[in-house]
N, CA, C, O and CB atoms as a CASP TS submission, in Angstrom:
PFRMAT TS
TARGET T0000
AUTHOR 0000-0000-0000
METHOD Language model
MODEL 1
PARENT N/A
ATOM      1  N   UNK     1     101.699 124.368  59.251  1.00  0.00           N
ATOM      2  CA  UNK     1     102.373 123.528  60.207  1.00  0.00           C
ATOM      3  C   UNK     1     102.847 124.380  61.386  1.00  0.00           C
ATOM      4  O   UNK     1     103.249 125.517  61.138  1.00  0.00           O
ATOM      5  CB  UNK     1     103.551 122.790  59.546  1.00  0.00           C
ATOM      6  N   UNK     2     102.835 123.909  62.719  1.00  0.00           N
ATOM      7  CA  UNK     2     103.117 124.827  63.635  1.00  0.00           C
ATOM      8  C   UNK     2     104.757 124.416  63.992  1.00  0.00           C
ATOM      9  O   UNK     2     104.956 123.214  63.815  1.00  0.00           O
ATOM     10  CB  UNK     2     101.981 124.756  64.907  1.00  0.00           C
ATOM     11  N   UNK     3     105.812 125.087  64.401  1.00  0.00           N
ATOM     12  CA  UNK     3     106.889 125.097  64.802  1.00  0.00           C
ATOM     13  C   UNK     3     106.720 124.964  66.163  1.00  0.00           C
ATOM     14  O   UNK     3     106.014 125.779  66.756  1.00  0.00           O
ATOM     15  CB  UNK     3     107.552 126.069  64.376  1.00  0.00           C
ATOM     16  N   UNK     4     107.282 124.023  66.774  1.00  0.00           N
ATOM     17  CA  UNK     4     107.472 123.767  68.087  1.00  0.00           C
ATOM     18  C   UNK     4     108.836 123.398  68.557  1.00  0.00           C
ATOM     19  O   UNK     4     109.386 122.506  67.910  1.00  0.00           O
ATOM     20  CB  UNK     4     106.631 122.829  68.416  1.00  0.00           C
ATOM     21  N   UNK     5     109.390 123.838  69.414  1.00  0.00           N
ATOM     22  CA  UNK     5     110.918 123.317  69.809  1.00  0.00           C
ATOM     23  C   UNK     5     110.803 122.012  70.796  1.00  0.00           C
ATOM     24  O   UNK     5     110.203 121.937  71.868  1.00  0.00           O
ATOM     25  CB  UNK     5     111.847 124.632  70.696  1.00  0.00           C
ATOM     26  N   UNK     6     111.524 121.052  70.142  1.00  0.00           N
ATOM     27  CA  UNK     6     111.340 119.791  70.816  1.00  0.00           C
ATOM     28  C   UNK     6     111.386 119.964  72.530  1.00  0.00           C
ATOM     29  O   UNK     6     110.550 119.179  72.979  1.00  0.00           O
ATOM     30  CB  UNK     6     112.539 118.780  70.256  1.00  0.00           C
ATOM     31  N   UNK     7     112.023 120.665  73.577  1.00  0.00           N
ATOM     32  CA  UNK     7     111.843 120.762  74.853  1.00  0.00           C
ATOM     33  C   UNK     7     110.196 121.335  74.968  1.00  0.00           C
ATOM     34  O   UNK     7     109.555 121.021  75.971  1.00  0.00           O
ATOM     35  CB  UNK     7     113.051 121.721  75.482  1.00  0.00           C
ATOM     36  N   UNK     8     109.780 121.885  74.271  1.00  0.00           N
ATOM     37  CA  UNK     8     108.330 122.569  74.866  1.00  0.00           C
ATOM     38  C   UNK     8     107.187 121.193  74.650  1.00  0.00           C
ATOM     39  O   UNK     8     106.306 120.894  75.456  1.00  0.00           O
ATOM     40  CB  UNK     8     107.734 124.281  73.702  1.00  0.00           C
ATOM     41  N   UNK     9     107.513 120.410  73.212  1.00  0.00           N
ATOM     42  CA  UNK     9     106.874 119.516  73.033  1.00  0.00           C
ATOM     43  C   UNK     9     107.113 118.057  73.954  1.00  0.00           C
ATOM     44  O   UNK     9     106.270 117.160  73.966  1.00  0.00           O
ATOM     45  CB  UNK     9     107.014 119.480  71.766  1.00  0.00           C
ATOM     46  N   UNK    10     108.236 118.003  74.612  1.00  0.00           N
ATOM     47  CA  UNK    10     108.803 116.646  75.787  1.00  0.00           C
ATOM     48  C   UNK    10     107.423 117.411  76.802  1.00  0.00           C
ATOM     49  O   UNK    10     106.390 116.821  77.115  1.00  0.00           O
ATOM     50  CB  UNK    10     111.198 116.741  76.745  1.00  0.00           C
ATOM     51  N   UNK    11     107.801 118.920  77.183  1.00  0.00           N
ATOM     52  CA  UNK    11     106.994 119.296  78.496  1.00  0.00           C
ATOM     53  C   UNK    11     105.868 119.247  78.205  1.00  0.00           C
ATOM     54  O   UNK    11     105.305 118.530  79.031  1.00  0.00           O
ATOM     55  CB  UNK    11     107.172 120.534  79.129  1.00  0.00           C
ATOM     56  N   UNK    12     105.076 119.670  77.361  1.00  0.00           N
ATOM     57  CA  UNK    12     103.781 119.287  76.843  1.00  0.00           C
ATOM     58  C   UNK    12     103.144 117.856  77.040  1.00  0.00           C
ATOM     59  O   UNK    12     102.245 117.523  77.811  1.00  0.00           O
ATOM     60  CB  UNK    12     103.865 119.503  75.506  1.00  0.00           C
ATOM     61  N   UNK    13     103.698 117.269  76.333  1.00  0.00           N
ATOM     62  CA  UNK    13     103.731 115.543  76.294  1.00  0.00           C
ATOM     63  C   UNK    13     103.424 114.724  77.969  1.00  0.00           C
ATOM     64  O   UNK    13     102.590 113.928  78.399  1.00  0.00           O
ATOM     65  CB  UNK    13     105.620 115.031  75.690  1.00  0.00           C
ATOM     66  N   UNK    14     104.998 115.685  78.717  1.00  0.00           N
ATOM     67  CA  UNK    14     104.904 114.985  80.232  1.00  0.00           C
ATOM     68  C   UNK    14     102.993 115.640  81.074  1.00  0.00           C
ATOM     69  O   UNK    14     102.207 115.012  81.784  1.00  0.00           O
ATOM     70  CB  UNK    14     106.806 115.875  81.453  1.00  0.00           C
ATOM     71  N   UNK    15     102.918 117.148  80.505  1.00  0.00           N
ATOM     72  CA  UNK    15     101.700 117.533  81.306  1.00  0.00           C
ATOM     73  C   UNK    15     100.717 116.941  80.906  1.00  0.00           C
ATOM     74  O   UNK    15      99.979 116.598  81.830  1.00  0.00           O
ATOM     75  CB  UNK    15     101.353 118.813  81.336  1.00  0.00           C
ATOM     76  N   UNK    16     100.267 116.575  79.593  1.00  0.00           N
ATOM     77  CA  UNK    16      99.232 116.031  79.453  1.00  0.00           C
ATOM     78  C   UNK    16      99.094 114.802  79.677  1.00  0.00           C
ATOM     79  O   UNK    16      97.941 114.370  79.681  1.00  0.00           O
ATOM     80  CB  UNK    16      98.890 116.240  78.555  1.00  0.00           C
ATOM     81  N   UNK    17      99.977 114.069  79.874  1.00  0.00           N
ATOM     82  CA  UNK    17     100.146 112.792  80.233  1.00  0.00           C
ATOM     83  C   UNK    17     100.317 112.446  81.972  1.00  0.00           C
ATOM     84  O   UNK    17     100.231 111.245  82.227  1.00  0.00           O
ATOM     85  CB  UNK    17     101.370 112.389  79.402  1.00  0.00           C
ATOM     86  N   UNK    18     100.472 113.066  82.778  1.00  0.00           N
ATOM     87  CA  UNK    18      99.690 113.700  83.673  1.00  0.00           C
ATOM     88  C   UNK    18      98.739 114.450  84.311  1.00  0.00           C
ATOM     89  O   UNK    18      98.209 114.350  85.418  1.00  0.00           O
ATOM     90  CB  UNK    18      99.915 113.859  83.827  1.00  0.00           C
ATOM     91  N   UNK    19      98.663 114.962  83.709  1.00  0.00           N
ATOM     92  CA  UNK    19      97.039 115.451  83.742  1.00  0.00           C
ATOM     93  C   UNK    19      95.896 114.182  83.535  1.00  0.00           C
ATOM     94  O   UNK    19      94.884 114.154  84.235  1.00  0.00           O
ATOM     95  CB  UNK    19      96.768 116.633  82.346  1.00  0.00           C
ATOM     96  N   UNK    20      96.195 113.057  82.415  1.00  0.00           N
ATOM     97  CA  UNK    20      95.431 112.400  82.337  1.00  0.00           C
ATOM     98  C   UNK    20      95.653 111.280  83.360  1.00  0.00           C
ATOM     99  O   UNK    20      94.691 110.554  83.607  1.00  0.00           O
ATOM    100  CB  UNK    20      95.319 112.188  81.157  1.00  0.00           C
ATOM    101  N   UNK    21      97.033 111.025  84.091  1.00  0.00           N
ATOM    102  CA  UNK    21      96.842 110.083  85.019  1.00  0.00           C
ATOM    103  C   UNK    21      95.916 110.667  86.610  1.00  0.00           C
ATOM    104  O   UNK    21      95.242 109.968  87.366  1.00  0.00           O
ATOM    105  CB  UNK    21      98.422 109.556  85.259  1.00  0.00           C
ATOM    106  N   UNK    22      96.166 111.938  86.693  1.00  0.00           N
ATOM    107  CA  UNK    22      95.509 112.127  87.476  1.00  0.00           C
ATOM    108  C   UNK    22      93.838 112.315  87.456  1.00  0.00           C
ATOM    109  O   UNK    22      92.936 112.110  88.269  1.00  0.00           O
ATOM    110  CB  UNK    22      96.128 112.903  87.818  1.00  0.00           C
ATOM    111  N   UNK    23      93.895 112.643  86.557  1.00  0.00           N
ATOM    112  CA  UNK    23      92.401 112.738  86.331  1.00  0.00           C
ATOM    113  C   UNK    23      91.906 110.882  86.932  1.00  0.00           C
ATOM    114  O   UNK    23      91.522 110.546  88.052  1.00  0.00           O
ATOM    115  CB  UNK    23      92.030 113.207  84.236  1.00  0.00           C
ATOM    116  N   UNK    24      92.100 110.083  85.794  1.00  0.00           N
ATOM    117  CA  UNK    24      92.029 108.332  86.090  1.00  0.00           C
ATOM    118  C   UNK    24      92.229 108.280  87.850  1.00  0.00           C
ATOM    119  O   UNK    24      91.584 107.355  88.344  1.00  0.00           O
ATOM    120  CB  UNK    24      93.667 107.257  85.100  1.00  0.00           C
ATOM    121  N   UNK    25      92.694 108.779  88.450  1.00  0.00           N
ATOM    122  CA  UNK    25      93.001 108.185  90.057  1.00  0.00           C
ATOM    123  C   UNK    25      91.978 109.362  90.471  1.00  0.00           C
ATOM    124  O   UNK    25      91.632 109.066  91.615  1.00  0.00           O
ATOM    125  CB  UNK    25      94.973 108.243  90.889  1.00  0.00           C
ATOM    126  N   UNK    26      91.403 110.416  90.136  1.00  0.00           N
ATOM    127  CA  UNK    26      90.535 110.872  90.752  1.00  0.00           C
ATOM    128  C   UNK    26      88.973 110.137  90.671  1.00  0.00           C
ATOM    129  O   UNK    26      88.199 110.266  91.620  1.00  0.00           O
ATOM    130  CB  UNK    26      90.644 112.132  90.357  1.00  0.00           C
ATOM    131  N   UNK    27      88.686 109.547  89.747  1.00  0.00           N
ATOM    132  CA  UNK    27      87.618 109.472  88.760  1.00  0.00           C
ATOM    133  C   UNK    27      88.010 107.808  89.597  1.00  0.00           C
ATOM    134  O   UNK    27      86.970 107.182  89.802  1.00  0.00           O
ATOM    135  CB  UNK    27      87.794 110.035  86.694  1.00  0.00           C
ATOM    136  N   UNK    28      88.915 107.284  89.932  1.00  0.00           N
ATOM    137  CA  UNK    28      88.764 105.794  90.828  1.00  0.00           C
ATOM    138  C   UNK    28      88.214 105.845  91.807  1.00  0.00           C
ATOM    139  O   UNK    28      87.194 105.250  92.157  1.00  0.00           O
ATOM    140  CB  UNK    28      89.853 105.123  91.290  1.00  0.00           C
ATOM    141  N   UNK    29      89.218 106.995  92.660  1.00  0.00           N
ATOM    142  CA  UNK    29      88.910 107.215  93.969  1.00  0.00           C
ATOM    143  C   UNK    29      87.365 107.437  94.061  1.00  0.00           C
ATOM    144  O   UNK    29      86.625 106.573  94.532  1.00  0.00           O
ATOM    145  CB  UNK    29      89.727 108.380  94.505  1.00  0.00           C
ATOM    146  N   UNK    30      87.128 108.064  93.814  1.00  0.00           N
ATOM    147  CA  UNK    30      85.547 108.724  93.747  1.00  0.00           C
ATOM    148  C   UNK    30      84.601 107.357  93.844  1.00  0.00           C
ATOM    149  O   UNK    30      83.696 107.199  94.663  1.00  0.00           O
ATOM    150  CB  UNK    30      85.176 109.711  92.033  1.00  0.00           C
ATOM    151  N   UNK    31      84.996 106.448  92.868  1.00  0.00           N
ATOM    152  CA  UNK    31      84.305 105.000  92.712  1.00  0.00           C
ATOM    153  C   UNK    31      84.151 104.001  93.717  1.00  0.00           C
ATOM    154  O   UNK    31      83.324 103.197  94.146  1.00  0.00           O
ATOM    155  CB  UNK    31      84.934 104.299  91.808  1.00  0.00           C
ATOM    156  N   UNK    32      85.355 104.424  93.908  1.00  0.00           N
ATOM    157  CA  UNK    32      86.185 103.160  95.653  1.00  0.00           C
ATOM    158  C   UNK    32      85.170 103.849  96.695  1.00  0.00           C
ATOM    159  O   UNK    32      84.557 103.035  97.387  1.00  0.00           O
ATOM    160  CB  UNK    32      88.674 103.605  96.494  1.00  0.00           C
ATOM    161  N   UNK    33      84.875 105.260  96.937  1.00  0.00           N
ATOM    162  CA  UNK    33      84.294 105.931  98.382  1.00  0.00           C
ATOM    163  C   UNK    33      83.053 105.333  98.024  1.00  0.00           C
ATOM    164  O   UNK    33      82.628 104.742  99.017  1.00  0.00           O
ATOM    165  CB  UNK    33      84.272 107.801  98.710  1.00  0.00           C
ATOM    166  N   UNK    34      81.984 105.174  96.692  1.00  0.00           N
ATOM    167  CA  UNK    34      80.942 104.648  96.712  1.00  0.00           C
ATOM    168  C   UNK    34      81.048 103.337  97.177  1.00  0.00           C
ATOM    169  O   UNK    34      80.246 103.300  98.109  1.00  0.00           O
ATOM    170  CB  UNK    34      80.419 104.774  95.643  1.00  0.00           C
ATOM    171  N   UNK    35      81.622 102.129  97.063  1.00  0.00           N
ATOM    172  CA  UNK    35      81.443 100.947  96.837  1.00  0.00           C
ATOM    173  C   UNK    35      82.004 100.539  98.508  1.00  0.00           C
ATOM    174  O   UNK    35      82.241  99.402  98.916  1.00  0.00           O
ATOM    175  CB  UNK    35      82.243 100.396  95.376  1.00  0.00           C
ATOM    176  N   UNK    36      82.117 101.768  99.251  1.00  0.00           N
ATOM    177  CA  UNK    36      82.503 101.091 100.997  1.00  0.00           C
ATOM    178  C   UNK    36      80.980 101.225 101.216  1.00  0.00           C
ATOM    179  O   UNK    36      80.169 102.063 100.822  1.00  0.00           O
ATOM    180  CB  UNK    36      83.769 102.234 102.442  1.00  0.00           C
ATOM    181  N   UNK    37      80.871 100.180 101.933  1.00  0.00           N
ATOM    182  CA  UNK    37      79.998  99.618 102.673  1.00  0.00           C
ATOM    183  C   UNK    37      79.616  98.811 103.739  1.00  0.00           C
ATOM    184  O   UNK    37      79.049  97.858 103.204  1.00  0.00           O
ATOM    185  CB  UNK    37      79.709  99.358 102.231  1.00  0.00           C
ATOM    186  N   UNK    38      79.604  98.622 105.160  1.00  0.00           N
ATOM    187  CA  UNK    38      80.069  97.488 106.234  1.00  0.00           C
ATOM    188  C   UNK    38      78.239  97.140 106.526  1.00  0.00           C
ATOM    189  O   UNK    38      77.493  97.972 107.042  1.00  0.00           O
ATOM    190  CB  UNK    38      81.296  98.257 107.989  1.00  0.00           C
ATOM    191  N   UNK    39      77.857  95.961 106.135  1.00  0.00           N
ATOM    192  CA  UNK    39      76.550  95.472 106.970  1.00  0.00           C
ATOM    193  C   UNK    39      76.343  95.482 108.513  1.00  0.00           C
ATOM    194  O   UNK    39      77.171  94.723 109.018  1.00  0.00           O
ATOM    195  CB  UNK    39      76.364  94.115 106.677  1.00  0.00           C
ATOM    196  N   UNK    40      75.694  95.953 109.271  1.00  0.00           N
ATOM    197  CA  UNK    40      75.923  96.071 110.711  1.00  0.00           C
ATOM    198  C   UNK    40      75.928  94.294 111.817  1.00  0.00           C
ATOM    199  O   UNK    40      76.211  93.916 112.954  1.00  0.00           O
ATOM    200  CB  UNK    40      74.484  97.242 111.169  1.00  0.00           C
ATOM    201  N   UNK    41      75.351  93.671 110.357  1.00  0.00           N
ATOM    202  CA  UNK    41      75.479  92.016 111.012  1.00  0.00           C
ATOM    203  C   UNK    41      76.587  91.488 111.098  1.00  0.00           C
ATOM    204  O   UNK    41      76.642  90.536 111.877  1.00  0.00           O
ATOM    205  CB  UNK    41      74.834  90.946 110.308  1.00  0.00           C
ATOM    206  N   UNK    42      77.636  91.804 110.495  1.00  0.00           N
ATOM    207  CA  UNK    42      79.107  91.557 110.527  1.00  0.00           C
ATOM    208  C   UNK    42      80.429  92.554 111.772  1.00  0.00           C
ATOM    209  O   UNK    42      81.642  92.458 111.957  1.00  0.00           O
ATOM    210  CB  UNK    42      79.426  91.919 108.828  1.00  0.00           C
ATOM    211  N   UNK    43      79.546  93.258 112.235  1.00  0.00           N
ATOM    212  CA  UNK    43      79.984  93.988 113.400  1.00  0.00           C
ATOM    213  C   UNK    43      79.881  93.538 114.905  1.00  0.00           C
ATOM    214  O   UNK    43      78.970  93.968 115.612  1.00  0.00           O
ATOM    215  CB  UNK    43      79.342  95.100 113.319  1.00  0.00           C
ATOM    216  N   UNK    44      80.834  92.661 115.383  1.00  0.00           N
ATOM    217  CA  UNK    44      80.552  92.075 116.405  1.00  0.00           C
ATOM    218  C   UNK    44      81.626  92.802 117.569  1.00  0.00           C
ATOM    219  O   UNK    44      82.782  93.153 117.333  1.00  0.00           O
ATOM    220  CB  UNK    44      80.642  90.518 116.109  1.00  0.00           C
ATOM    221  N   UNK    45      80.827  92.929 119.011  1.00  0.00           N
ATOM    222  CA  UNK    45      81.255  93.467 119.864  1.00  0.00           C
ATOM    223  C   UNK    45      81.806  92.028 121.239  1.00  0.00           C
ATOM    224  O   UNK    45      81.227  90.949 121.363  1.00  0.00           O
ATOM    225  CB  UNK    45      80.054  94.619 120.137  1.00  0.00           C
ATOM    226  N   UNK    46      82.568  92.322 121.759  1.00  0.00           N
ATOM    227  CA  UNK    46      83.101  91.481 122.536  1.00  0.00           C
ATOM    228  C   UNK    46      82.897  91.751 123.964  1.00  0.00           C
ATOM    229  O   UNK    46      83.377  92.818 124.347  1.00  0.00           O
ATOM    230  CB  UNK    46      84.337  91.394 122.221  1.00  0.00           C
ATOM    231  N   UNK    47      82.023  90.708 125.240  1.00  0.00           N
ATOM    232  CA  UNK    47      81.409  91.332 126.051  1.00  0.00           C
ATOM    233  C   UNK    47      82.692  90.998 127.368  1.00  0.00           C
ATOM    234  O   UNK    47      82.430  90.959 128.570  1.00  0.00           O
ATOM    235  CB  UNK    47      79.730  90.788 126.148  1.00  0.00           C
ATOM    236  N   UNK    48      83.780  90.832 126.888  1.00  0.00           N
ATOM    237  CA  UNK    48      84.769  90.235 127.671  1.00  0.00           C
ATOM    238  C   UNK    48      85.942  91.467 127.681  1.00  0.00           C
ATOM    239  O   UNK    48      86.016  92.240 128.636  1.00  0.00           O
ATOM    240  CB  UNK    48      85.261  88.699 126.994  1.00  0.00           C
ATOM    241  N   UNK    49      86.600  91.534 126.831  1.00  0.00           N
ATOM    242  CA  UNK    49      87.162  92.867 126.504  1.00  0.00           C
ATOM    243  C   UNK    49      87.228  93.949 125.882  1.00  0.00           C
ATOM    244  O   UNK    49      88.187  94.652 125.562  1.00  0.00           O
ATOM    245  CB  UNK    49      87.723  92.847 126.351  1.00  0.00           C
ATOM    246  N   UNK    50      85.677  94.079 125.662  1.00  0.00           N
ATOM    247  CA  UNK    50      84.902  94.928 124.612  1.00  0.00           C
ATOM    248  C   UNK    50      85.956  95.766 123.138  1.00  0.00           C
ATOM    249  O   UNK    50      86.152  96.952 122.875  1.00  0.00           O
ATOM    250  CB  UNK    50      84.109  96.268 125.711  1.00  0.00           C
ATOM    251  N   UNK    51      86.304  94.818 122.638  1.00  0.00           N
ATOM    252  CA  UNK    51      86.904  94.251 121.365  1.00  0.00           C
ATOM    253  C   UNK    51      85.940  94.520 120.434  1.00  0.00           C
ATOM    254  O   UNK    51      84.884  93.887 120.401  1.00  0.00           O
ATOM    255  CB  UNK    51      87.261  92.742 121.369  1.00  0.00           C
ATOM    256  N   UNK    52      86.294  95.687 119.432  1.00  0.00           N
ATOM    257  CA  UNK    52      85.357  95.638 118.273  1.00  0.00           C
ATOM    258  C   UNK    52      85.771  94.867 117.064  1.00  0.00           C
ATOM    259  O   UNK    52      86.661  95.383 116.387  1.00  0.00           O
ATOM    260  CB  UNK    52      85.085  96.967 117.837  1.00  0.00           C
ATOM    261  N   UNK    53      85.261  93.675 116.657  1.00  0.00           N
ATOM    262  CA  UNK    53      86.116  93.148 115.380  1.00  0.00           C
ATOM    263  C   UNK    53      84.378  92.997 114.160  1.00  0.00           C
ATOM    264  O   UNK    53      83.202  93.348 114.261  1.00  0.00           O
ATOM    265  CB  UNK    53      87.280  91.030 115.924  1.00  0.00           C
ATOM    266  N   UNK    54      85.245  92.264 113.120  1.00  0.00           N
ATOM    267  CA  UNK    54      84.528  92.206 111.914  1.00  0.00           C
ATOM    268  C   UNK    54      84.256  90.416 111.704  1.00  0.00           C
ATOM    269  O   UNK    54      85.219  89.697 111.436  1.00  0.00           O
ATOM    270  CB  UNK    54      85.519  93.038 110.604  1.00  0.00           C
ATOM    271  N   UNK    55      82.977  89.886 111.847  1.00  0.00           N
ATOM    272  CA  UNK    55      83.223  88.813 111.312  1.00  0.00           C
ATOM    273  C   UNK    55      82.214  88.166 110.212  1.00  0.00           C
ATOM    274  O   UNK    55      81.023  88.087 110.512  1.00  0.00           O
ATOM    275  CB  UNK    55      83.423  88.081 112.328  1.00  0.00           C
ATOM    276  N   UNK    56      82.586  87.779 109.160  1.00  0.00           N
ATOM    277  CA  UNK    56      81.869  87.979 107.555  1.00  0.00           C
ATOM    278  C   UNK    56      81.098  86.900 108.093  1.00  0.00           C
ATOM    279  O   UNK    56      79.989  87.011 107.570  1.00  0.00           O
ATOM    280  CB  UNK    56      82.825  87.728 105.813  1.00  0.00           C
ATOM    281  N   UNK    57      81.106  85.556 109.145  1.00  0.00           N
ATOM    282  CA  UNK    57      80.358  84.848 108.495  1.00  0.00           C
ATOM    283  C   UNK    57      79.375  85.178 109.469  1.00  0.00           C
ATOM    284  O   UNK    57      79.382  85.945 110.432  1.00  0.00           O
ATOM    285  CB  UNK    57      80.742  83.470 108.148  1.00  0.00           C
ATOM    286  N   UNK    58      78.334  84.235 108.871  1.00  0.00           N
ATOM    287  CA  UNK    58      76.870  84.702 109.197  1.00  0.00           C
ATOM    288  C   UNK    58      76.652  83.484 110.529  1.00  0.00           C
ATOM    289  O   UNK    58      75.885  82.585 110.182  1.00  0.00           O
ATOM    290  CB  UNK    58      75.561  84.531 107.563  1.00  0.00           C
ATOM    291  N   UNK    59      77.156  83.346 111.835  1.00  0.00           N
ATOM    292  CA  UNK    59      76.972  82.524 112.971  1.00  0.00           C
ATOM    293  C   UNK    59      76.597  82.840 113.942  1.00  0.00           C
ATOM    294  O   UNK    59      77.066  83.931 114.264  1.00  0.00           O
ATOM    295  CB  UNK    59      77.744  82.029 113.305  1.00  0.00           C
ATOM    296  N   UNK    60      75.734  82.295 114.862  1.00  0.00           N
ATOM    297  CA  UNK    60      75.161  82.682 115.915  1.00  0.00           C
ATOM    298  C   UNK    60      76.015  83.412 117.196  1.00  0.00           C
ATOM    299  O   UNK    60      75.797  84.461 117.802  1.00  0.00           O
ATOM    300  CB  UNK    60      74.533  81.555 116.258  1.00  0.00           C
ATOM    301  N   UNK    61      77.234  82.244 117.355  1.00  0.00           N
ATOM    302  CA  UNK    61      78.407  82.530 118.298  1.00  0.00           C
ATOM    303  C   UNK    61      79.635  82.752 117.471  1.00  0.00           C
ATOM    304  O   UNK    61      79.672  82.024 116.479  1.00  0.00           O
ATOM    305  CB  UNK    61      78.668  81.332 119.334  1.00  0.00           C
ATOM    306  N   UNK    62      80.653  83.566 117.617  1.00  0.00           N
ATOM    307  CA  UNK    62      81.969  84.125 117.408  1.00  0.00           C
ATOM    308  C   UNK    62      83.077  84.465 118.285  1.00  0.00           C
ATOM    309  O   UNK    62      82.926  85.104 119.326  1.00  0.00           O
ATOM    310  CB  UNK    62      81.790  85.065 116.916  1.00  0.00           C
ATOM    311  N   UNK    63      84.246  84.010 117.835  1.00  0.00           N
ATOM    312  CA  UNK    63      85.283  83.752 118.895  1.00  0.00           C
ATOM    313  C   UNK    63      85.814  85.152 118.335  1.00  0.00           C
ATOM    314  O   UNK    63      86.058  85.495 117.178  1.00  0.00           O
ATOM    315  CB  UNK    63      86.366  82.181 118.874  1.00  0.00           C
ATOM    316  N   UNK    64      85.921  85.928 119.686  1.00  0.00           N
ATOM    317  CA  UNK    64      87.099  87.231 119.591  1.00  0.00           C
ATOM    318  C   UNK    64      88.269  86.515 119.506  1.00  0.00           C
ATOM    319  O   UNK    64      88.650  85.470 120.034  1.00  0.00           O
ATOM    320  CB  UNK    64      87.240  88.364 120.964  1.00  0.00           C
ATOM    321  N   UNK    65      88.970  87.621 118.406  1.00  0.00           N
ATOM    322  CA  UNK    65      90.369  87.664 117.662  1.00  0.00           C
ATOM    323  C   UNK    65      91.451  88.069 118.837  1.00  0.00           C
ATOM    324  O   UNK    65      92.587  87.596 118.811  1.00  0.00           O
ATOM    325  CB  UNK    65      90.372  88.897 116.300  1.00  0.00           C
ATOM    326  N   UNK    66      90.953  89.124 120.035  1.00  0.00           N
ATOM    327  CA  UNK    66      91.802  89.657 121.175  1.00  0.00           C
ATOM    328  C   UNK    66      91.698  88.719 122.287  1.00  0.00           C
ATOM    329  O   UNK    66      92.699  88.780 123.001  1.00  0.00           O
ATOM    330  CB  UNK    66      91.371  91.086 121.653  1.00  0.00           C
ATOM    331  N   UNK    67      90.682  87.730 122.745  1.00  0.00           N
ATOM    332  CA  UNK    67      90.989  87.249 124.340  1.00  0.00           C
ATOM    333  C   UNK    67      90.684  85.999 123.700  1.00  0.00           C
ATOM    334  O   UNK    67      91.421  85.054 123.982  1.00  0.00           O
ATOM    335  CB  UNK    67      89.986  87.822 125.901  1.00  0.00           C
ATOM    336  N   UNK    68      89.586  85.779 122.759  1.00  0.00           N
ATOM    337  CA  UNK    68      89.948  84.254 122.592  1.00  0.00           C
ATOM    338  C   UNK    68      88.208  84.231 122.828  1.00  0.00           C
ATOM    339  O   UNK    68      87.647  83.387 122.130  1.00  0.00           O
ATOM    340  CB  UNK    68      91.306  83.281 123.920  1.00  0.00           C
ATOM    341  N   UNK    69      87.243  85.109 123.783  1.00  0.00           N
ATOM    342  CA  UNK    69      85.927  84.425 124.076  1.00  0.00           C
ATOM    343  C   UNK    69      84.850  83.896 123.439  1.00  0.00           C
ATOM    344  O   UNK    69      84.985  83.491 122.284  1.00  0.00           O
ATOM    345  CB  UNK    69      85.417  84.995 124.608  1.00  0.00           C
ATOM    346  N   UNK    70      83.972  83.841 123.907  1.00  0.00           N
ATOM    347  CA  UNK    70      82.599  83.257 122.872  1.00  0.00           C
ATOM    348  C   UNK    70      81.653  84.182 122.923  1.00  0.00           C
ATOM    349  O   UNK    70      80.992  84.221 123.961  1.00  0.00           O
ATOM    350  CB  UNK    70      81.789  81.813 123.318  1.00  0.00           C
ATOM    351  N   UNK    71      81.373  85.062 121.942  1.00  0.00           N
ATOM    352  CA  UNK    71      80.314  86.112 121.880  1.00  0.00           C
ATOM    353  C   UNK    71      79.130  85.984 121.185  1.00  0.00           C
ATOM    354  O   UNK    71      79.301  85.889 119.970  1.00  0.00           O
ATOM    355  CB  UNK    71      80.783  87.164 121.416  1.00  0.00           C
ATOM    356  N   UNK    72      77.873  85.948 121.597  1.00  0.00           N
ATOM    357  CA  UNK    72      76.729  85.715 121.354  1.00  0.00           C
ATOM    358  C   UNK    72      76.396  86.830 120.749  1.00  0.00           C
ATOM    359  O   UNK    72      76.990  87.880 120.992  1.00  0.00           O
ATOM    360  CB  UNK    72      76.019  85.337 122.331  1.00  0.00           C
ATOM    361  N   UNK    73      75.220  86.729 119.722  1.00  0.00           N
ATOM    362  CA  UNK    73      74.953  88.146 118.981  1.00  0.00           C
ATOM    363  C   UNK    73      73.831  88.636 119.715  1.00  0.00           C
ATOM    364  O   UNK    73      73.333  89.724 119.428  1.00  0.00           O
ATOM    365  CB  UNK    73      74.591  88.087 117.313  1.00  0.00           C
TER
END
């Protein structure tokens, strides 16, 4: 049986139990940088106040979010 003094075994306990949360948020992160992705059809430019915005749906014309205009793709 090994003798351990309960303070070495609390600090033990806290490192490895950090160690393993960090590991988990590295091993996410890493996951999250794969899964960005922006389609360039959803990138609309604004020929009024050249306004770069994002718009998901798939329409011929789109109203900028900054002046309000009608932008043709």
């Amino acid at each position: 049986m090994i003798n351990i003094d309960f303070s070495w075994a609390i600090a033990l306990y806290i490192c490895l139990f950090l160690n393993f949360i960090l590991a988990v948020w590295l091993f996410n992160k890493k996951q999250s940088d794969k899964d960005l992705s922006l389609d360039p059809r959803f990138i609309w430019f604004c020929s009024i106040c050249t306004h770069t915005y994002i718009n998901t749906k798939e329409d011929i014309i789109s109203i900028c979010p900054r002046c309000g205009s009608y932008n043709k793709k």
